[in-house]
N, C-alpha and C positions, 0 to 999 in steps of 0.2 A: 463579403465578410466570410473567414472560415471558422468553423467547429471546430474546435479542438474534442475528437471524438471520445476518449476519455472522460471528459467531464463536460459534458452534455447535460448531463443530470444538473449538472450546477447552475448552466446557464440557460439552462431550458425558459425562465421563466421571462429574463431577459432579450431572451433572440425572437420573440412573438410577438415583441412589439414591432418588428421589419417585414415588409414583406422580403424581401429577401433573403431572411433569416428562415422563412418559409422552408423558400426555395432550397436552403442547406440542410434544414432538417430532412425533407426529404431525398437528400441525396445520402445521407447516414441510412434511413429508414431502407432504401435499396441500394448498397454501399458496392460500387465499382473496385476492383482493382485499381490503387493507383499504378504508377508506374515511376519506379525509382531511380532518379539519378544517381551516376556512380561513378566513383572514379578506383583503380587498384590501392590497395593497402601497404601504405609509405611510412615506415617509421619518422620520416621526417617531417609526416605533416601532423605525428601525436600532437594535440596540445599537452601545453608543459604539466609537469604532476604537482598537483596541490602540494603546499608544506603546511600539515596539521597542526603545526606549532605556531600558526597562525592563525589567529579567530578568523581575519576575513578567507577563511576555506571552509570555514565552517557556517550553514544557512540557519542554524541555531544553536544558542546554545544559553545555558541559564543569565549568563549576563547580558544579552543580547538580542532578547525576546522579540520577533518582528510585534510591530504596532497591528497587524494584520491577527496574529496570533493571539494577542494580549485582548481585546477585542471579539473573537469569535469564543472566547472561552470567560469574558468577565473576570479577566486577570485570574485565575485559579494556578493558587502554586501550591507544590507539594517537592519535600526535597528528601521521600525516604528511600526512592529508588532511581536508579537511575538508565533513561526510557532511550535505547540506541536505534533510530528511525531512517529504513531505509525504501528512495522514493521510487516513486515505477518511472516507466518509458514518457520522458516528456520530447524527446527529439524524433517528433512527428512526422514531420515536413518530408514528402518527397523528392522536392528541387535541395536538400541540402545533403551536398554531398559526403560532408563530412559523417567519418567513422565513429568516431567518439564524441563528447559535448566538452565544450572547451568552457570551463568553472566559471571562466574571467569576464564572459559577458554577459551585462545585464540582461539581456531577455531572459538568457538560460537563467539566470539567476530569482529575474521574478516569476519567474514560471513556476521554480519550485519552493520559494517562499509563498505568493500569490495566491495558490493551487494546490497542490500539495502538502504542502505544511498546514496551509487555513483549514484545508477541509479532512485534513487525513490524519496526520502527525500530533494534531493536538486533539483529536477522544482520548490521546495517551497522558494529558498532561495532570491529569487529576491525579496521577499514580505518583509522579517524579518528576525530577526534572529532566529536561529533555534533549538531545543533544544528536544535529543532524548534520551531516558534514555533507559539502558538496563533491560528487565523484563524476567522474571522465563515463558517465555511463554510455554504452553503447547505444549508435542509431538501430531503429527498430526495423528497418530491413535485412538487419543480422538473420533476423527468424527466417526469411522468405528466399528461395531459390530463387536465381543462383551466387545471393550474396553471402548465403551462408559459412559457405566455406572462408572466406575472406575473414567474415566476422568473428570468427573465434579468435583469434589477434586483439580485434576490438574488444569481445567478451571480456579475455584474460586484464587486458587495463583495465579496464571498468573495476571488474572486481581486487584488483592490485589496489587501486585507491580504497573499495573498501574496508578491505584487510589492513592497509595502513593506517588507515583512520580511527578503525576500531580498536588497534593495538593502542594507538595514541589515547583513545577513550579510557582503553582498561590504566594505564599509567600515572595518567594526570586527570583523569574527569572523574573514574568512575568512586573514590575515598573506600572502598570497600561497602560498599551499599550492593542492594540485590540488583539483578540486571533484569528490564524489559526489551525483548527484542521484537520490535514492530518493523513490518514490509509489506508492500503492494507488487505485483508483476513482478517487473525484472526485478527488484528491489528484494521479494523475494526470494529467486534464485538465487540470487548473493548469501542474499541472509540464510541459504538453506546448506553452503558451502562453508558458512563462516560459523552454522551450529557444527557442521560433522571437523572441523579442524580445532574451535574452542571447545565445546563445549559437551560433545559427544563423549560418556566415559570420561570425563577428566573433571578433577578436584571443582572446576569451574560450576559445574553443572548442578552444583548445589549451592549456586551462587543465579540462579536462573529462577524468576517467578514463573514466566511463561514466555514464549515466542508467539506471537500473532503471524504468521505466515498466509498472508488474503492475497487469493486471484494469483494462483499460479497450483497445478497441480503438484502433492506432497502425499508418497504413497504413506502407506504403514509400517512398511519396514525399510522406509528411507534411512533412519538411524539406525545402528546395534541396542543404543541406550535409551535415548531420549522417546517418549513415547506420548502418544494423544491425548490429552486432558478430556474426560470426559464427563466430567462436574465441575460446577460454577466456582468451587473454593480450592478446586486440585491446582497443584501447582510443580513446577520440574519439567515441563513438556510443552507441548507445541498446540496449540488449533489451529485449523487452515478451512478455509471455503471459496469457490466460486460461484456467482450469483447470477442467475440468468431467469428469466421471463417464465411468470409459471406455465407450466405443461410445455414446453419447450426445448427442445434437445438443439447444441451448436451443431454445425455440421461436422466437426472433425471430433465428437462427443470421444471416441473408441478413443483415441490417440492423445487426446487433449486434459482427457478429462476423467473416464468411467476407472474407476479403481483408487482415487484420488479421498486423501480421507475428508469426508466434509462434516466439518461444526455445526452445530444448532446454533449460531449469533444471538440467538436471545433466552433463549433458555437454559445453554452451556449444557445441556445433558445429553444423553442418547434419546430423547424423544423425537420422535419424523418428522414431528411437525409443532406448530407453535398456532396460539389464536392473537388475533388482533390485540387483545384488551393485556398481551407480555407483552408487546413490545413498548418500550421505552422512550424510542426516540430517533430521528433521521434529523440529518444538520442540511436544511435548503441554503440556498444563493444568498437568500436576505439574511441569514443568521438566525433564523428561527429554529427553535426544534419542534416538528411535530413529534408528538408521541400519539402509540394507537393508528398508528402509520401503516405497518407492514404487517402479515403474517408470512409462516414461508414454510415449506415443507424439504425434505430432506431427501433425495436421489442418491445414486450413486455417482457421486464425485462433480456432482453439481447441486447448488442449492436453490430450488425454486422459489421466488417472492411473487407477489401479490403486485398489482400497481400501485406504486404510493400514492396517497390519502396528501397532497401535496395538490396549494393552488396551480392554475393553468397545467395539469397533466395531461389534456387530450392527446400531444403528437408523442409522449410517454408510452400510451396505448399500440404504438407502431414498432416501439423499440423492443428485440428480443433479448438483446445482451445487457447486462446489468453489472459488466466486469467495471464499467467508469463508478459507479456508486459502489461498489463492494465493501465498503469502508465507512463512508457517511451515511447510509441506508441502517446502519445499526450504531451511529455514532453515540448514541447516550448509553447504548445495551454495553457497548465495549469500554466506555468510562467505568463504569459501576463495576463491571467484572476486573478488569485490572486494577482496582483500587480493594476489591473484594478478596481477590488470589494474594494478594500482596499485603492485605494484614494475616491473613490466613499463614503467609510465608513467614511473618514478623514473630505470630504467635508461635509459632515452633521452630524458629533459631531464635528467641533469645534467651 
């Protein structure tokens, strides 16, 4: 049975009942280079491009709430804003050679309903309604020499479907309501191309509660305009964090990471650091939310947590990276503040 290394955190509680789930965790715990199959980059083997004028392209959307979703959030609707969710790298797999994710099949598709959406996409739903379109995102050995160069072909689809989608959001989804823009990893590099083209400088941008930009580095002066929300009710701007194991630096820290602007997730302020008894809340496997969970302190361009406070955490204690939780680890902290920015935003346009 494999890990899907990502969300480890989620199923940590369930892979312990195996011993062979053991044996996977510890191969996370000292994680090999895989080794990536490959083949060259064929326009003819694109899968076909979503038509967003289609719901089934889209993996959410207010009419079509997954059962998954409606569930991990006790049905909570809200419809004063509207929440544009874009998801990170689920096309993991080293045997598969394909460059891009092809929309049309169901695995990809419960993957990032399943996954994604359960544990991620909906801390944003208590704001608005939600609306997540499925995109051609790139395999994740785009990142890694010597596929990289190939993959930028891959990249630019990936986020072509973005951009079509979003345009299609702003047209017919979004009534003129305020816009939340949520992303994880690659998810955010999109969304970080799709602020400086919409919303950077332009009429838009005060059409903008906040962008949640989590788990990808986002300097300070990545915009001209847009700039870091650094209070809990500021709004017009962006937060970003990466979350890794306290006292612990990644190894490619300079490159990856140091200079990168990092949020407080629980306290939304410039303070370093936060106590146990702020934080709010982390969304586990079972659906549960602890609260009083995390504490976390504030680095440069990484954010150090605490080990959650979260049953069966012993093989937790092994893991240094905490980019798979970056998201659920403050899941009730990020309801409350986008629901908090966003009447904050209601009170001064109407």
């Amino acid at each position: 049975m494999k890990i899907n290394k990502f969300f480890l955190f989620l199923f940590v509680g369930f892979l312990l009942e195996s011993c062979s789930a053991v044996k996977n965790i510890k191969e996370y715990i000292n994680p090999i280079s895989p080794k990536y199959k490959s083949v060259p980059f064929l326009k003819k083997n694109i899968p076909s491009e979503p038509d967003y004028s289609l719901e089934e392209n889209w993996a959410v959307t207010p009419t079509n709430y997954p059962k998954s979703l409606i569930e991990i959030t006790n049905n909570i609707k809200s419809n004063k804003a509207a929440v544009f969710y874009i998801y990170p790298t689920l096309l993991l797999d080293p045997k598969d050679i394909s460059w891009n994710a092809d929309v049309k099949k169901n695995i990809f598709r419960d993957e990032v309903i399943n996954k994604a959406v359960k544990y991620q996409a909906s801390a944003w739903l208590g704001a608005g309604e939600l609306y997540v379109p499925f995109y051609r995102q790139a395999h994740i050995r785009i990142f890694k020499s010597p596929f990289d160069k190939q993959g930028k072909e891959a990249w630019e689809i990936a986020y072509s479907d973005v951009k079509r989608s979003f345009n299609y959001f702003l047209k017919n989804y979004r009534n003129n309501r305020p816009i939340i823009i949520a992303s994880h990893s690659q998810g955010t590099m999109h969304a970080k191309r799709l602020l400086k083209e919409f919303f950077d400088g332009t009429d838009l941008q005060n059409q903008l509660v906040a962008a949640y930009l989590v788990g990808a580095k986002i300097t300070v002066d990545e915009f001209k305009h847009l700039k870091p929300l650094n209070s809990p009710n500021e709004f017009g701007g962006y937060v970003s964090w990466n979350t890794y194991k306290n006292k612990r630096f990644p190894k490619k820290y300079e490159l990856w990471f140091k200079g990168g602007v990092t949020t407080n997730p629980i306290n939304w302020n410039l303070n370093n650091q936060s106590s146990i008894s702020d934080h709010l809340g982390l969304l586990y496997t079972d659906g549960t939310i602890y609260s009083k969970s995390v504490k976390i302190i504030r680095q440069d361009g990484i954010l150090w947590a605490s080990l959650p406070k979260v049953p069966k955490r012993f093989w937790l204690s092994f893991v240094k990276s905490y980019h798979f939780a970056d998201i659920n680890l403050f899941w009730m902290d990020i309801q409350k503040n986008a629901i908090d920015r966003l009447n904050n935003w209601i009170s001064k346009n109407q």
